[in-house]
N, C-alpha and C positions, 0 to 999 in steps of 0.2 A: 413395247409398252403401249397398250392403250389409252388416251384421252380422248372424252367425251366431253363437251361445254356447259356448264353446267346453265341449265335456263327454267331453276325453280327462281319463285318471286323468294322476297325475305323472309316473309312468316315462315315458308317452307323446314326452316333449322333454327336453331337455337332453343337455348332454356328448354320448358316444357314439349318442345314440338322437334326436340331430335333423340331419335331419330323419326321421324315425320311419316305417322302412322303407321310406328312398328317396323318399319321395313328398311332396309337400305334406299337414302334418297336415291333416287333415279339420276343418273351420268355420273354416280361413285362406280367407280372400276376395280377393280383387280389387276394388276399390270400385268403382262404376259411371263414377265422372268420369277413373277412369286411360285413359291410353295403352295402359298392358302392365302384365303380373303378374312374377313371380317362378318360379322356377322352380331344381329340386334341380340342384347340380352338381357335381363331381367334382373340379374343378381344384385347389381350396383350400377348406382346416378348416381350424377352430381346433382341434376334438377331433375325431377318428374322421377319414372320408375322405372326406363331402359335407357338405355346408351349401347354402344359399340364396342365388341370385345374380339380380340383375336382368334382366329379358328388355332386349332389344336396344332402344332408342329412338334417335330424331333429337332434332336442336333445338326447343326448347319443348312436350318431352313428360316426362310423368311415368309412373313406373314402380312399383308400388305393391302391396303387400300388407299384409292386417289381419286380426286377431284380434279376437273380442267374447270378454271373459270378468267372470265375477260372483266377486272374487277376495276373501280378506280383506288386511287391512291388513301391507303390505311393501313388497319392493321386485321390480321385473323387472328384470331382469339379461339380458347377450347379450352376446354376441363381435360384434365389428362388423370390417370390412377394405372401405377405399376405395383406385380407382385412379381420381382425373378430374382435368379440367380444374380448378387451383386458384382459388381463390374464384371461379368461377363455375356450375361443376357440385357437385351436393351429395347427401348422404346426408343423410334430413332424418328423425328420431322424433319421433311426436304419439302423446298422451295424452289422446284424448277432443277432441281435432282442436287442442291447443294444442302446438306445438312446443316441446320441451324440448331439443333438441341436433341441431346439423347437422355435420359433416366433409364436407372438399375437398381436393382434394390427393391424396399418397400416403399411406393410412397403414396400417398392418399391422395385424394380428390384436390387438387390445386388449378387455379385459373392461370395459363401463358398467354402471353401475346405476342408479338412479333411486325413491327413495320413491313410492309407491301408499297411497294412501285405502284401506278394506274399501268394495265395491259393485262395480258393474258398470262398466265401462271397456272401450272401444276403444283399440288399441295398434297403430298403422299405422305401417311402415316406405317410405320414398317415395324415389328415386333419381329428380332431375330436371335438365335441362339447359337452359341459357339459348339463345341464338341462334345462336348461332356457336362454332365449334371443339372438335374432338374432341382429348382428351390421356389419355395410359396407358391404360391398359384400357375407358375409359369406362364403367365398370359399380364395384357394389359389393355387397358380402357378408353376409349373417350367420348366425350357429349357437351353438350353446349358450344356447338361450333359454329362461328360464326367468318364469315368472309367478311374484308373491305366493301365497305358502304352496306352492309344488310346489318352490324349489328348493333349493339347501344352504343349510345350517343357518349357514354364514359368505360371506361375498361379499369379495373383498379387489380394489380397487382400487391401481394403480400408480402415480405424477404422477411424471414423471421417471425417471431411471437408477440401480435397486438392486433389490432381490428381498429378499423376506418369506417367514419360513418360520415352521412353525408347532410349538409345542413337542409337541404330540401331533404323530406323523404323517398328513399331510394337503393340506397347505398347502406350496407350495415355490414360490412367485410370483415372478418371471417363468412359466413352463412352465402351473403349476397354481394357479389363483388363487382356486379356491373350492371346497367340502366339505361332506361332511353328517356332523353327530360326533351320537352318542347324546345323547339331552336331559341335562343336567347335567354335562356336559363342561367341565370346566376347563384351558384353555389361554393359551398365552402366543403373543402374537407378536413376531417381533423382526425390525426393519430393518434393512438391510447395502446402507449404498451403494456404487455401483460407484466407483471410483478416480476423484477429479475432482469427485465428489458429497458433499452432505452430509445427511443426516437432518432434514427440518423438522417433522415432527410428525403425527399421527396425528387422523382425525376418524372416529368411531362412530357409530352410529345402531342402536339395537336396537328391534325390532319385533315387541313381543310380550312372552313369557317368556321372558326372557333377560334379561342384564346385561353391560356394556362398562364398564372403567376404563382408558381408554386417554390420559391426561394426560401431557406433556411429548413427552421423545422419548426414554424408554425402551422398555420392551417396553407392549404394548398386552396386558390381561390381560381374557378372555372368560370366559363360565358361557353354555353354549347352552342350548335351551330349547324353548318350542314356537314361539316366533319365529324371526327371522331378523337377522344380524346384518350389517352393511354397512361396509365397514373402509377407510378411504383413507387410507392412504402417502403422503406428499408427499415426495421428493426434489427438492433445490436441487442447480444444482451452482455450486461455490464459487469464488469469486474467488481470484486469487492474487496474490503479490507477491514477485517476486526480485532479488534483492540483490547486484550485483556493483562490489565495491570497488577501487577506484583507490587504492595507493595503502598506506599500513601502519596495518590497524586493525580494529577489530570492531564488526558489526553485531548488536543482538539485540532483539525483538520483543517486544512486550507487547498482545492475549493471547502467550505462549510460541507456537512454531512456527519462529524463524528465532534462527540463532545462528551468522552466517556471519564467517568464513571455518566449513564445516564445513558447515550445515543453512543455504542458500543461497535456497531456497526455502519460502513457508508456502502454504497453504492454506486459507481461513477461507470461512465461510457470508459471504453477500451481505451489503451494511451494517454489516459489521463495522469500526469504525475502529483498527487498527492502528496502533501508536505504535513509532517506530523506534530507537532508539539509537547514535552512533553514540561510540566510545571509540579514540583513537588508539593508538597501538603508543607506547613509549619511541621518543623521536628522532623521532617524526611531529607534527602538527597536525591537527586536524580543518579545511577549509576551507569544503566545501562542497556539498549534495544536487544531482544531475542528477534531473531527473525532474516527474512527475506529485505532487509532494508537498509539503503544507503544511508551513509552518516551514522553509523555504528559510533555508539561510544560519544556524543555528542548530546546536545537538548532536541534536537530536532531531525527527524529520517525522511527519505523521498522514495514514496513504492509508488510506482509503475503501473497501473491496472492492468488486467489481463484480461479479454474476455474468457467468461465462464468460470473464473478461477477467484477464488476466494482465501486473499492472501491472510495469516494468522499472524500479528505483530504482540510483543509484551514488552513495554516500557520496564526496567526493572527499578524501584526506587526501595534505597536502603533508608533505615532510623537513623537519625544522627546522636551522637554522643558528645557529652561535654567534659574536656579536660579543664579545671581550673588548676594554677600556678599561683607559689607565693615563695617572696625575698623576703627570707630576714637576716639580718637586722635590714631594714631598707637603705640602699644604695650600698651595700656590699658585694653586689655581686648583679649579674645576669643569667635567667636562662631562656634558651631556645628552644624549637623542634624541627624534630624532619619525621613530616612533611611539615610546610608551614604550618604557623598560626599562632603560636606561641612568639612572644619578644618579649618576656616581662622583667624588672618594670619596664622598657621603655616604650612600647605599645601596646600588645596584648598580653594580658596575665589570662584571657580565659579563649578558647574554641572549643568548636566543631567538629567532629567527624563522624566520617561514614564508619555504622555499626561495624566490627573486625579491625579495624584500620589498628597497625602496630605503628605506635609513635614514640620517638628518641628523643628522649630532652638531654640538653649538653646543659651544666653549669658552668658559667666563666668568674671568677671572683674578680673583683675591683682590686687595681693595685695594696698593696698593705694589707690582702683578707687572703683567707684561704676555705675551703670548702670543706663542713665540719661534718655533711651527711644530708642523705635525702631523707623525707616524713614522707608518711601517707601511703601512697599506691609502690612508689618504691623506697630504699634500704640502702645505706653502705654507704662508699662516695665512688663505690665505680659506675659504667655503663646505667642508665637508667632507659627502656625500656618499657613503655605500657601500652597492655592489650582493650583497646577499648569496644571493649565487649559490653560494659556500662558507662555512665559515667563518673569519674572519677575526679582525685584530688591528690596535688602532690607538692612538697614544701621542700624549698633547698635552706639548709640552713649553713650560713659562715659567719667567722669570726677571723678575728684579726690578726696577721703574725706576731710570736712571743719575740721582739728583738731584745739583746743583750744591755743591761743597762748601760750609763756611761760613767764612769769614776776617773776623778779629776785628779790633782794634786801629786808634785813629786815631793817624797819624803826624804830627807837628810840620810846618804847611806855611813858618815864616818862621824863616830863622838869617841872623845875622850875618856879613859878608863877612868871612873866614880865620877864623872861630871854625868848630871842630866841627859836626860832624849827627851826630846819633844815635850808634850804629846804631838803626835803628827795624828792631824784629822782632815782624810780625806772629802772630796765633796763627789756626789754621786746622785742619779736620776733615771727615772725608769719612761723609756720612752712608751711603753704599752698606755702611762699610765694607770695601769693597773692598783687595784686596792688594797694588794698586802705588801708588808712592809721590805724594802728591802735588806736580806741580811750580809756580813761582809763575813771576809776568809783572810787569811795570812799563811802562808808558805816561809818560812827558816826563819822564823820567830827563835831570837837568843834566848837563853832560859832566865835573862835577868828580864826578860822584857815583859810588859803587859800587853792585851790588847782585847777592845770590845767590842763585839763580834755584830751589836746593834747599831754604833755608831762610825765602827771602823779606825776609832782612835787608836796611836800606839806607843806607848812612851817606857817610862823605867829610869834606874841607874844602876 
């Protein structure tokens, strides 16, 4: 392997001025074990209108360029852009011949960084391909490189979709991701995820004379220095969850985000467990969740967020219908249902239910009564049965048992031949109290005898 020390001043590379006047800086090498080197090209920058591109290889060759530099303690930063073959062709970075990151695939123009020791370091960029098959461009790129202690004074890294800007002018990331501010420069950064995203938090590293307070996921607050400062963004983007009801009622969300009918839709960071509510309209029921969500079958479900997933929930709220219930005569009788709600008279002669619901009323009669038939929705005195499909109305009606009346009096059974009988007149009472009269009978009535079938007298001679 060749190394040569690199001893351009700063302005030599970065941004606009790499590669530095069209050409290969001067003491970037070519290793001796490569295929091919690198070489200036015009097609695609990150900044200005060339950058560094890989020379042309086949299968199982490498493509390779390096720097030696005696740097102090920071970071090297660089724009990187791959087109190859996914995970099998690579953009591979060594530090002193240890890999620290490879890309495959497509990926665009993105700023890395990477912590440096203060000494002497090799920084080799390699483009290699495995045995078979050529995909996109088959090559990869870089520009905007900067070594420990030549580049700007902040570095901002992106992880995901949203853009960093910075409260001095400077900084406006996506577009412009790094800066050089005066030593003792106090600034702020602030994150703005793009729609779909949310904010996760911010990671610093300061190297040198400087200082970073960048805790939570407010703004991230800088003091530059003679160091260098390394700033990484992390964008999540967020789970979702929407809500459409069947049905008359309300849905509303804790953390807050959904309160549908209205705000149907929320949006929460990954791992967020969301708690649903759901509240029927007057004249509705809550029945029951369609979906991906715990507590099925309850007023309230807990989903999960998922990044990028966008979970579909539907509350289902059925109409409710009204059975009304009536005793007559009053305090003859009871009746019930199954399922509850019904107890009349003793507590409820009217409920509720959910639209379908088939509900069984039992009639019980009061001692001394018997049950003479049901009115209304149902018939007969068996089983009663209703489908409340609407609401309805149903009447039990009883009356009283007929008991036998009670007749008193023992009559004379032995008279004398031409002497008188009686009259024998029994005494007799109708416990129904009932309004018609009652009538009497006789069994082996003599044929002298009389007897009055109104009063139950019996006599003769």
């Amino acid at each position: 392997m060749i190394a040569v020390a690199l001893a351009l001043p700063a302005a030599a590379m970065g941004q606009d001025n790499f590669p530095p006047g069209g050409v290969v800086p001067p003491g970037w090498t070519v290793p001796a074990a490569a295929d091919a080197g690198w070489q200036v090209a015009g097609d695609f920058a990150s900044e200005g209108v060339q950058s560094l591109r890989s020379d042309p290889i086949t299968h199982h060759q490498r493509a390779e360029v390096e720097v030696t530099a005696n740097v102090p303690s920071g970071f090297v930063s660089f724009a990187r852009r791959v087109s190859s073959e996914v995970n099998f062709d690579f953009l591979r970075f060594y530090v002193d011949g240890v890999q620290l990151a490879q890309w495959s695939g497509f990926h665009d123009w993105a700023t890395v960084n990477f912590p440096v020791s203060a000494g002497t370091h090799a920084f080799r960029w390699a483009y290699t391909k495995d045995g078979s098959v050529d995909d996109g461009a088959d090559t990869a790129w870089i520009d905007e490189v900067w070594l420990p202690g030549e580049g700007p004074s902040v570095q901002v890294r992106r992880f995901g979709a949203g853009t960093v800007t910075s409260s001095v002018s400077g900084i406006a990331c996506g577009a412009d991701c790094d800066e050089t501010f005066p030593d003792g420069t106090v600034l702020s950064l602030l994150a703005t995820p793009d729609p779909g995203w949310g904010f996760d938090g911010w990671t610093a590293t300061c190297a040198g004379a400087c200082a970073a307070d960048c805790a939570g996921t407010g703004s991230c607050n800088l003091t530059t220095g003679t160091g260098q400062i390394a700033v990484d963004a992390r964008f999540v983007e967020l789970g979702g969850i929407s809500v459409g009801i069947v049905g008359g009622g309300r849905v509303q969300s804790s953390p807050s985000g959904i309160d549908c009918p209205g705000t149907c839709l929320g949006q929460y960071p990954p791992g967020t467990a969301v708690t649903l509510t759901a509240t029927p309209s007057p004249g509705w029921t809550f029945e029951r969740w369609l979906g991906n969500c715990s507590g099925n079958g309850t007023g309230e479900c807990v989903e999960v967020t998922t990044s990028g997933i966008n979970w579909f929930i539907q509350p289902i709220f059925v109409a409710l219908r009204t059975l009304q219930t009536t005793v007559t005569p009053p305090g003859a009788g009871r009746v019930t249902s199954s399922p509850s709600g019904i107890d009349c008279p003793t507590l409820d002669c009217v409920a509720s239910y959910a639209d379908g619901t088939d509900v069984t009323l039992t009639a019980t009669p009061a001692p001394g009564f018997r049950l003479v038939g049901w009115t209304g929705a149902c018939s007969g005195t068996g089983a009663c049965t209703v489908p409340m499909t609407q609401s309805r109305a149903v009447g039990a009606e009883f009356a009283a048992d007929n008991a036998p009346p009670v007749i008193g009096g023992t009559p004379p059974t032995v008279v004398a031949e031409d002497d008188a009988y009686g009259p024998f007149v029994p005494t007799a009472s109708d416990p129904d109290g009932g309004p018609s009269p009652l009538v009497f009978e006789v069994s082996g009535k003599p044929p002298w005898a009389t007897f009055d079938p109104a009063t139950g007298a019996l006599g003769g001679t």
